[in-house]
PLY file of the C-alpha trace (Angstrom):
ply
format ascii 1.0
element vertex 483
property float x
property float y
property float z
element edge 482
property int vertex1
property int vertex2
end_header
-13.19 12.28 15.11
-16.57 10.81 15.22
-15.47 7.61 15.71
-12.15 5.29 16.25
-9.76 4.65 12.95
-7.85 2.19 12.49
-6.25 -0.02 9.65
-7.05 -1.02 7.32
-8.78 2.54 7.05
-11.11 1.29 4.81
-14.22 -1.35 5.80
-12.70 -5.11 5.19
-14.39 -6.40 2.90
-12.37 -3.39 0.07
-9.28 -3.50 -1.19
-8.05 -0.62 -2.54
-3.73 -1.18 -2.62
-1.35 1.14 -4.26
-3.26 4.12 -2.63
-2.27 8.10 -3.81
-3.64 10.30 -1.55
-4.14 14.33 -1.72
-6.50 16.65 -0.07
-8.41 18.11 -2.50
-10.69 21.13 -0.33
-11.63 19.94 2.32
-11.67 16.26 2.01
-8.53 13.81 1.54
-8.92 10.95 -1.40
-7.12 8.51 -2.27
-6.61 7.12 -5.79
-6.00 3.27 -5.96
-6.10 0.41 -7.47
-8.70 -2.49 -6.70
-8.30 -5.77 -5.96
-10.75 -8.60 -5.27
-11.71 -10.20 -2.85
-9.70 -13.59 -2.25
-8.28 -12.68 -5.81
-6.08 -14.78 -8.21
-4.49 -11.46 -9.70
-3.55 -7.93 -9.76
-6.17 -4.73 -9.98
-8.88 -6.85 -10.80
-11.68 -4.52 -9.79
-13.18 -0.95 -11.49
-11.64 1.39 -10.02
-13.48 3.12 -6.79
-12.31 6.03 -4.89
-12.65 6.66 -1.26
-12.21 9.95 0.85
-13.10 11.03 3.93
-13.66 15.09 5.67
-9.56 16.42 6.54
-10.90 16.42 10.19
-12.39 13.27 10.61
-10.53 10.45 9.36
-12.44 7.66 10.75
-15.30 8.65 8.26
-14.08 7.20 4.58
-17.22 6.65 1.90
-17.00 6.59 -1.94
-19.59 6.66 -4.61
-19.26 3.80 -6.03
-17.85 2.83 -9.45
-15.60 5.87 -11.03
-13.80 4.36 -14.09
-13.95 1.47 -15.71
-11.68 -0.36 -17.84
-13.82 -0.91 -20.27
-14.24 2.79 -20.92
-10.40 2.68 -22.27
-10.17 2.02 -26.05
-7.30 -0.51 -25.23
-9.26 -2.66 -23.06
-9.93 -6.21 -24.31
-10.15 -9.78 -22.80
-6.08 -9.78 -22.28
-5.85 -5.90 -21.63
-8.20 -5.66 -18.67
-6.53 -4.43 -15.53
-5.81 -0.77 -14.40
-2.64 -0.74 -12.68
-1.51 1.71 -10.05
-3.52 5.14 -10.93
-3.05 8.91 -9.91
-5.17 12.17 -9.90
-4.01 15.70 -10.49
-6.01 18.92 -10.53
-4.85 20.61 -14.01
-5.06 24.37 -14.88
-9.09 24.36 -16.06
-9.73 22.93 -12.39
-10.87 19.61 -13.56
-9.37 16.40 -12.63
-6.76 14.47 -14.37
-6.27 10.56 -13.74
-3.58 8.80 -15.48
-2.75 5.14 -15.33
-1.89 2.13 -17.38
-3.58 -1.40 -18.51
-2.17 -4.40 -18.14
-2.74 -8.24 -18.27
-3.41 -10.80 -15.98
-0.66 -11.05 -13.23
1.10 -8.11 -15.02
1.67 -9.78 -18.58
1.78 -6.93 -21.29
2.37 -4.61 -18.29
4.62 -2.23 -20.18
3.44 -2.52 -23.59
0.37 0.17 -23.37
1.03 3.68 -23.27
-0.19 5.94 -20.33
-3.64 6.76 -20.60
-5.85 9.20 -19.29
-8.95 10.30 -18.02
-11.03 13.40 -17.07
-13.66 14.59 -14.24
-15.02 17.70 -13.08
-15.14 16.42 -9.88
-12.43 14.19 -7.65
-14.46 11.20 -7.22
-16.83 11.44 -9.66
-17.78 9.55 -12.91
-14.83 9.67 -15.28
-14.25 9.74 -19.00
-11.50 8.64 -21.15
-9.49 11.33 -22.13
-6.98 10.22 -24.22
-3.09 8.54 -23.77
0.31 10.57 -22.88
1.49 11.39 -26.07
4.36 13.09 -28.10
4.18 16.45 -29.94
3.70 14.72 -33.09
0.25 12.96 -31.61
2.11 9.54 -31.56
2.05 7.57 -27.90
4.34 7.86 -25.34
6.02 4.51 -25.45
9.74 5.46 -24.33
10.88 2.94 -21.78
8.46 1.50 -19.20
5.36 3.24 -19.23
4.35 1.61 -15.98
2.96 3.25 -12.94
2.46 6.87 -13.63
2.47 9.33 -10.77
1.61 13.65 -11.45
1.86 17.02 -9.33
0.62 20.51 -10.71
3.98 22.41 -9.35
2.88 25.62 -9.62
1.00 25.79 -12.93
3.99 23.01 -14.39
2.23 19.31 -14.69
5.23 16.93 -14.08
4.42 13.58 -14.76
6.90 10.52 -13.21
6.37 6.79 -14.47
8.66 3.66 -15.27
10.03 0.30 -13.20
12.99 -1.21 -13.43
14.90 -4.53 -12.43
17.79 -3.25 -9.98
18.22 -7.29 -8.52
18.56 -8.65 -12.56
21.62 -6.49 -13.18
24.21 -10.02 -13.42
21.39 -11.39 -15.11
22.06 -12.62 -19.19
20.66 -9.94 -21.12
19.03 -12.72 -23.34
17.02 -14.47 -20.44
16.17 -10.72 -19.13
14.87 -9.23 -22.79
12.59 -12.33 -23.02
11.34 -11.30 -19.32
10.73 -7.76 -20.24
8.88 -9.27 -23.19
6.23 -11.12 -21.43
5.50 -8.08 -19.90
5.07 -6.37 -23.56
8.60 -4.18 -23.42
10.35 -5.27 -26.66
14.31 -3.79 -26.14
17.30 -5.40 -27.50
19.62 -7.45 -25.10
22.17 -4.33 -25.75
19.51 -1.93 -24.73
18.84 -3.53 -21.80
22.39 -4.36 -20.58
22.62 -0.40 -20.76
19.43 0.11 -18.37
17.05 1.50 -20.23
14.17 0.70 -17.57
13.93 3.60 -14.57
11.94 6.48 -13.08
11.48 8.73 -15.98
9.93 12.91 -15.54
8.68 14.50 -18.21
6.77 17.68 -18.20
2.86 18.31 -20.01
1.54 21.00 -21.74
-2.43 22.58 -20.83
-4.16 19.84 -22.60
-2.48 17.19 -20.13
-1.39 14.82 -22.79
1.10 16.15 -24.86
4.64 15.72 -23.02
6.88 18.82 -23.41
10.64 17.45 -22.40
12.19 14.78 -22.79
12.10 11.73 -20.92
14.74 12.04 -18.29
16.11 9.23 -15.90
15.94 10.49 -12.34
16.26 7.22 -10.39
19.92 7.12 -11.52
20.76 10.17 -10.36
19.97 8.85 -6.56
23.34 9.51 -4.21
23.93 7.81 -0.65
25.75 4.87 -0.03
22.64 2.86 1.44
20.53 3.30 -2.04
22.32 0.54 -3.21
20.28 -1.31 -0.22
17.18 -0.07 -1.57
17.44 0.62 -4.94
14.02 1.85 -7.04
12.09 -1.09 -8.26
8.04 0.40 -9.09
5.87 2.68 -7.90
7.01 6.12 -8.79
5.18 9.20 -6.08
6.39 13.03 -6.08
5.40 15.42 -3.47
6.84 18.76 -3.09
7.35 19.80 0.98
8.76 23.55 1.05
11.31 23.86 -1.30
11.97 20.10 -1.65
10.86 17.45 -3.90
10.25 13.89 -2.66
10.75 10.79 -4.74
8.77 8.02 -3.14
8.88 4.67 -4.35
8.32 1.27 -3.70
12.27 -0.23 -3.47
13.88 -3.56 -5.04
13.55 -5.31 -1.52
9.43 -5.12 -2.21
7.74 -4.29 0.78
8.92 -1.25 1.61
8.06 2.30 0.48
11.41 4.23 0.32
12.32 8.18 0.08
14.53 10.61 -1.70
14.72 14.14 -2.00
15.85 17.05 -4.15
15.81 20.73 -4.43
15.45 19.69 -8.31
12.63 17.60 -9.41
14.29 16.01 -12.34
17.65 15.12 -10.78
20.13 15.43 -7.78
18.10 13.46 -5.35
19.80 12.12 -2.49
18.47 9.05 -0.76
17.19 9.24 2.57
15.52 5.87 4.00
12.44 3.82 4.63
9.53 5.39 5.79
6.96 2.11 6.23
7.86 -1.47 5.48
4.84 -3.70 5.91
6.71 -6.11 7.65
8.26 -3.75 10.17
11.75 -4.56 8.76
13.95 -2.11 9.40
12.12 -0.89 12.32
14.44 -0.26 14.86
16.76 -2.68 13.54
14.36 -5.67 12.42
15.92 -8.19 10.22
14.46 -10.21 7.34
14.14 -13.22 9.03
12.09 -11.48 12.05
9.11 -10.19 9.58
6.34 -9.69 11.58
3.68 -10.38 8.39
3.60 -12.01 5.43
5.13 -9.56 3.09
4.94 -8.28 -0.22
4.14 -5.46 -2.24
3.86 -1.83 -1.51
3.41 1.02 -2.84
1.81 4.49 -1.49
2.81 8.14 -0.86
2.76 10.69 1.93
0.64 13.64 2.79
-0.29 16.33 4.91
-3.78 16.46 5.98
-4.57 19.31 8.45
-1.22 19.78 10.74
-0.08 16.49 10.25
1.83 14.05 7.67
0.95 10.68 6.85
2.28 7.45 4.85
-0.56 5.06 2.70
0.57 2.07 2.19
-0.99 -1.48 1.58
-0.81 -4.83 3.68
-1.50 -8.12 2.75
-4.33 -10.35 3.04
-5.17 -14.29 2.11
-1.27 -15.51 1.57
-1.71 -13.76 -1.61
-0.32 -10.59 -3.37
-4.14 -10.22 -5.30
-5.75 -9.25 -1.90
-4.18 -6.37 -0.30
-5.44 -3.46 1.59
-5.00 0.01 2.46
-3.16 1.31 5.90
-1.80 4.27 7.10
0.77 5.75 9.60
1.31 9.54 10.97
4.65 10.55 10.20
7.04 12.95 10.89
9.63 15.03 8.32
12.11 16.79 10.65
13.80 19.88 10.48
16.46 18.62 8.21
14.00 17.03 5.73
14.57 13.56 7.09
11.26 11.29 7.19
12.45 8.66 9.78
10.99 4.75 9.80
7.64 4.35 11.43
6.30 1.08 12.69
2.82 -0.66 11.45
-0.05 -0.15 14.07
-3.75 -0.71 14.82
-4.23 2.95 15.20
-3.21 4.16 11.79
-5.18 7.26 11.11
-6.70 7.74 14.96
-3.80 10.04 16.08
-3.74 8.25 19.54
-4.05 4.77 20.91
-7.17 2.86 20.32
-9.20 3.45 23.69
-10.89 0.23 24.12
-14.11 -1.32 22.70
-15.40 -4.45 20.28
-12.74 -5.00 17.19
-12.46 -7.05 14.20
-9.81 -9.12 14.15
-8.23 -8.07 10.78
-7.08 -5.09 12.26
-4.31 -6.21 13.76
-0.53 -5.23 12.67
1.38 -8.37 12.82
0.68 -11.73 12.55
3.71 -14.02 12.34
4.87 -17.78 13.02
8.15 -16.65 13.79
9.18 -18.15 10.30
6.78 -15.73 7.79
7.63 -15.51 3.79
7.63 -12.63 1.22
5.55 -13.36 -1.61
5.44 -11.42 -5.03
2.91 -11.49 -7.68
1.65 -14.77 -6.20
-1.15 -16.70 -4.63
0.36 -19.41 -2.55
-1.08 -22.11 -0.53
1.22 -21.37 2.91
1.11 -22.92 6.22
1.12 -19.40 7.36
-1.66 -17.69 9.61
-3.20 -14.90 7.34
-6.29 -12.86 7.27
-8.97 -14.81 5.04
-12.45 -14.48 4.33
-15.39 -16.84 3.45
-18.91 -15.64 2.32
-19.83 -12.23 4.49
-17.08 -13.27 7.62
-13.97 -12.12 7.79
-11.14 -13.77 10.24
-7.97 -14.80 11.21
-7.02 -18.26 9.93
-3.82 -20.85 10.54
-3.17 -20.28 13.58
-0.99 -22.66 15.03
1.76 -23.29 18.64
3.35 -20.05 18.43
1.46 -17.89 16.16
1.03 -14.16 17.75
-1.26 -11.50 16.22
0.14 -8.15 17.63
-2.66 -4.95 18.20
-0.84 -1.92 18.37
-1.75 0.46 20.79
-4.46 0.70 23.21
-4.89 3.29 26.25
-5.59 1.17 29.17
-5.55 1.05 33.34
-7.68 -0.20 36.24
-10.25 -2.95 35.79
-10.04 -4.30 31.95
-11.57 -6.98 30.51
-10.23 -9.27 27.13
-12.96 -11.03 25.40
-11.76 -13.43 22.25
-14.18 -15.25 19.49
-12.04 -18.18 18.27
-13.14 -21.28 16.24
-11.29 -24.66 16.34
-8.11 -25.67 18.25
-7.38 -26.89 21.64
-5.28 -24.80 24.04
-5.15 -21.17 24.89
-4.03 -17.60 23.84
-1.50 -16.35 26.33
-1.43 -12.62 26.37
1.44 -9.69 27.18
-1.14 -8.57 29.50
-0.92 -11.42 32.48
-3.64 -13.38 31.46
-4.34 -16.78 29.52
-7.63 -17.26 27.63
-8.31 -21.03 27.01
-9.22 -22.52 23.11
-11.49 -25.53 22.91
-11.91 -27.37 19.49
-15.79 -26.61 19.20
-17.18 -26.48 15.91
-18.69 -23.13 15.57
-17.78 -19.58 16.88
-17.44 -19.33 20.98
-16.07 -16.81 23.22
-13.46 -16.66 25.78
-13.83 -13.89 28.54
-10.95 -12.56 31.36
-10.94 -9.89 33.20
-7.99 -8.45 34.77
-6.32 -4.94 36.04
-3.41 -3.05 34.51
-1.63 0.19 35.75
-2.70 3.41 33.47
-0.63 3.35 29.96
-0.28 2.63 26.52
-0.12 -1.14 25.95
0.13 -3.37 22.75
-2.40 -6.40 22.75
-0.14 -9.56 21.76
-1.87 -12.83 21.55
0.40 -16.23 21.40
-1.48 -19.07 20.88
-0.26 -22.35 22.70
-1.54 -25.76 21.64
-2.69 -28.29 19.25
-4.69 -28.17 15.98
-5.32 -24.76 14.04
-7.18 -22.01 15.79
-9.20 -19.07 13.83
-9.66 -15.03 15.86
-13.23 -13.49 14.53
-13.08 -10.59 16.80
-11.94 -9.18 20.10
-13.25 -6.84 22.88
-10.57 -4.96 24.66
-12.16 -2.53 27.20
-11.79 -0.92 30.67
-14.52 -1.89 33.13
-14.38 0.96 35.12
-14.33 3.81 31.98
0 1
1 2
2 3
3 4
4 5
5 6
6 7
7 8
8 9
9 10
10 11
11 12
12 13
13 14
14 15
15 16
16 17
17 18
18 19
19 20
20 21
21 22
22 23
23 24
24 25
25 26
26 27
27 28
28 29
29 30
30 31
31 32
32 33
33 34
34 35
35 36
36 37
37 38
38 39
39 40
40 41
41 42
42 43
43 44
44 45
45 46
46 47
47 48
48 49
49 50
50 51
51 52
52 53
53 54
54 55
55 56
56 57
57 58
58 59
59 60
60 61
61 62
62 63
63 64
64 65
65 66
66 67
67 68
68 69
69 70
70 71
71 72
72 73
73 74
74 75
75 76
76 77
77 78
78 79
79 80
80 81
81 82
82 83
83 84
84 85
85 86
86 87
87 88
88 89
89 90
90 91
91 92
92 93
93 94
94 95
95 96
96 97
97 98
98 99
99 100
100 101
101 102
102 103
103 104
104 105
105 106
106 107
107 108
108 109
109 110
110 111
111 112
112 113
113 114
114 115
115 116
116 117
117 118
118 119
119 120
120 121
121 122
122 123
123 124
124 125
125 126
126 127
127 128
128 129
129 130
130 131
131 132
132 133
133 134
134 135
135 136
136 137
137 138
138 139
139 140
140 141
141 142
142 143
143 144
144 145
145 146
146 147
147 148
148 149
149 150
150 151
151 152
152 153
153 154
154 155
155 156
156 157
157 158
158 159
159 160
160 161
161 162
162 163
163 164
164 165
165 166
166 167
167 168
168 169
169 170
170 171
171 172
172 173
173 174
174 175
175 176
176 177
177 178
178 179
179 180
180 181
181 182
182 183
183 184
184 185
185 186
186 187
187 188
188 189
189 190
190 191
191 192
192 193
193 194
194 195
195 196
196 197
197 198
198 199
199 200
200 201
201 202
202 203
203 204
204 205
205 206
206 207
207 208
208 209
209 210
210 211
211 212
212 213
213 214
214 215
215 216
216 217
217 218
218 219
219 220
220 221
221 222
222 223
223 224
224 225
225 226
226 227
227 228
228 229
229 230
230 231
231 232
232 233
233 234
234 235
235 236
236 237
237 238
238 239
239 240
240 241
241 242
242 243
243 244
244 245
245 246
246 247
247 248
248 249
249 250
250 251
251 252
252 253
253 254
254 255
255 256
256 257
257 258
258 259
259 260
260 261
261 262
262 263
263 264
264 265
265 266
266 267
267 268
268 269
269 270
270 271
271 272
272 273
273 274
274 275
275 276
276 277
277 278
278 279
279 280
280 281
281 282
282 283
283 284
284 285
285 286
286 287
287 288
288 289
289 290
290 291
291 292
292 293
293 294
294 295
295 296
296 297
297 298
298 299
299 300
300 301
301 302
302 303
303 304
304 305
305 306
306 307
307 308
308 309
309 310
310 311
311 312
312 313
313 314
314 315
315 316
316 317
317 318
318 319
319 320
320 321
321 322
322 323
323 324
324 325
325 326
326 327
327 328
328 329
329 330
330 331
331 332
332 333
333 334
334 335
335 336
336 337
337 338
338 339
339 340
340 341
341 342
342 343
343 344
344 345
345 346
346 347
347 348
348 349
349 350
350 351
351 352
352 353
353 354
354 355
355 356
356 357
357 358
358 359
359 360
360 361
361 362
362 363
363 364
364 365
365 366
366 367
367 368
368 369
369 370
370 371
371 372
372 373
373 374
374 375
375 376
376 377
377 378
378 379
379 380
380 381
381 382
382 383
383 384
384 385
385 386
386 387
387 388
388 389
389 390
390 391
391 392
392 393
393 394
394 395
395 396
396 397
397 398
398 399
399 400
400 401
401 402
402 403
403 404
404 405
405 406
406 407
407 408
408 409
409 410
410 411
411 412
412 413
413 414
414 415
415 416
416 417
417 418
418 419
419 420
420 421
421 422
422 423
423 424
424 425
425 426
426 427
427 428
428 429
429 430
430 431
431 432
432 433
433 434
434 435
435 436
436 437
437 438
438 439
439 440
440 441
441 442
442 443
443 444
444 445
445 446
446 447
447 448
448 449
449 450
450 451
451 452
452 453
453 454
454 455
455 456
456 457
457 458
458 459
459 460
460 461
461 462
462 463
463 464
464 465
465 466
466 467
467 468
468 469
469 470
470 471
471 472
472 473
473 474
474 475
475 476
476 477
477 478
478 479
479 480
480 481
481 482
């Protein structure tokens, strides 16, 4: 690589959650949707897709715009939101993109059918195409048409989509159907004490609209006694590895992306586990309670890209669930199949520890007060340390006795030196590394500076702050002298 990566992936002043990425040539993209800045709601942003050469990963650029909501015959002042998109190369080598409207903070999420658009090009300018529709030309409006995900397997389009409300099962049918009605699904209380919401497949024909099967419930057909743990909530991904299909999804619990796979792609899935939570939990045993971010929605997928696999997923940002931005994690599917948990880092897409230099500091991987909440489809005002920004900076903000923001990993040894620009407090930042980097209350920016020496290895950067008032991290330097 030309340069370092590290997550987000993406500069910090975009948000592009709910990423779908596939190497198309020679170049990896990834179809999301956009948030704003500091947002007060869901996908509030065109969309704008970034990629980046399969060997370099550290160099992501888009082209601006690529579709805009507007350009959808359904879009109007309360139906202004693309949701959670994805791209497929069909049969006449053009590019499919399929995705759904919605309102503001999801209302009338469900009640739009699946529409589509077309480009000759993966990131270039795209044109409505049409909606998902049945053989008789009417929508596609069986269950949830929420969150659609596609794969050309070999010459078949497949097309996955739906959500569903595992944690509302004991809930009155009555008080649920009025739920589902907000959000534009209108079922009977009978219908939906029967669980009609789920991951639905259906096939396509050539022109990439008309469905050719059935919708057919796969989500149910999930076996393993820990599913029940992490039953399928949104976000519906396929990928075929070999001769297996993988389900990935974003689970009831909310902040995890979850797997299951299947020598079938419409059924007999077995669950397997979590591949990324963006609060770590799970991770080698990590409990609720110990969170290590404020968490919240995920969604993403996996790919390969060159020899190795990776997870997209989306932290974060603000205290809010409107802000959140793209990360990714190398990952590894074993012999067996198995995709096994990986932790959140700094390094992301670098394929080695960081190896010293001047960093933002939004890039770190945890950031917790020992006491962090989940948040969903909300914009709270928390006593919580977050990343925040304000005009053109970008920083680290609430940070109070205790806080730690956690950098994960850096290759370090001999003569190092730990620079920190903090604003406000009064006390210090003790570090993992020996040393103790005092915080005075000034007004404006200033910098702290320590130099110290550390054996050769791999070390996480973890920065507890100790003392009064509420301290704010701009940036770090993190370097060996001697190198």
């Amino acid at each position: 690589m030309k340069k370092e990566a590290f997550n987000p992936y993406l500069p910090l002043s975009v948000y592009i959650p709910d990423g779908e990425p596939h190497v198309f040539g020679d170049r990896v993209y990834v179809f999301g949707s956009h948030d704003k800045e500091n947002g007060d709601t869901f996908c509030a942003l065109d969309y704008e897709f970034w990629s980046a050469p399969a060997d370099d990963l550290s160099d992501w650029s888009s082209k601006g715009i690529n579709y805009r909501a507007s350009q959808d015959p359904l879009y109007s002042e309360k139906m202004k939101y693309m949701y959670a998109p994805d791209c497929v190369c069909g049969s006449d080598d053009r590019y499919y993109l399929y995705y759904c409207l919605s309102g503001c903070k999801g209302q009338g999420g469900y009640s739009n059918p699946i529409s589509v658009a077309v480009c000759d090009t993966p990131d270039g300018k795209y044109e409505y195409y049409g909606y998902v529709r049945n053989p008789d030309g009417t929508p596609l409006m069986r269950y949830a048409c929420f969150d659609p995900a596609v794969i050309n397997d070999g010459g078949t389009v497949r097309l996955y989509y739906g959500t569903t409300m595992p944690w509302m099962e004991h809930i009155r049918p009555r008080w649920l159907k009025n739920r589902l009605l907000a959000k534009g699904l209108d079922r009977t209380p009978e219908e939906v004490s029967l669980g009609v919401l789920g991951s639905y497949h259906v096939t396509l024909a050539e022109d990439m609209l008309t469905v050719t099967s059935a919708p057919k419930r796969i989500d149910n057909t999930i076996s393993g006694e820990e599913y029940k743990n992490h039953a399928f909530f949104e976000g519906s991904s396929i990928r075929k590895i070999g001769e297996r299909y993988y389900f990935i999804y974003s689970s009831a619990n909310n902040h995890e992306l979850c797997y299951a796979a299947s020598l079938m792609p419409d059924g007999g899935f077995v669950y397997g586990g979590t591949i990324i939570s963006n609060g770590d939990i799970g991770y080698k045993g990590r409990a609720p309670k110990d969170r290590v971010n404020h968490t919240g929605t995920n969604h993403g997928s996996i790919e390969k890209i060159g020899d190795d696999y990776y997870v997209f997923h989306h932290r974060l940002t603000h205290n809010s669930d409107y802000s959140r931005q793209g990360c990714a994690e190398r990952i590894e599917i074993l012999p067996d199949g198995s995709i096994p948990q990986v932790e959140i880092t700094s390094c992301g897409l670098n394929g080695e520890p960081l190896k010293g230099g001047a960093y933002p500091a939004g890039i770190c991987c945890g950031l917790t007060n020992g006491r962090m909440t989940h948040g969903s489809n909300s914009n709270k005002k928390l006593r919580e340390p977050c990343f925040t920004s304000s005009g053109d900076e970008r920083y680290i903000t609430g940070i109070t006795d205790g806080t730690q923001i956690i950098y994960k990993y850096f290759s370090l040894g001999g003569r190092c030196r730990l620079a920190l620009t903090t604003r406000g407090g009064d006390g210090a930042f003790e570090t993992n590394l020996g040393i103790t980097l005092p915080v005075k209350a000034y007004p404006g920016w200033t910098k702290s500076v320590s130099e110290f020496t550390l054996k050769e290895g791999v070390y996480p950067l973890i920065l507890t702050y100790r003392g009064r008032g509420e301290a704010e991290l701009k940036e770090f330097e993190l370097r060996c002298i001697d190198k």
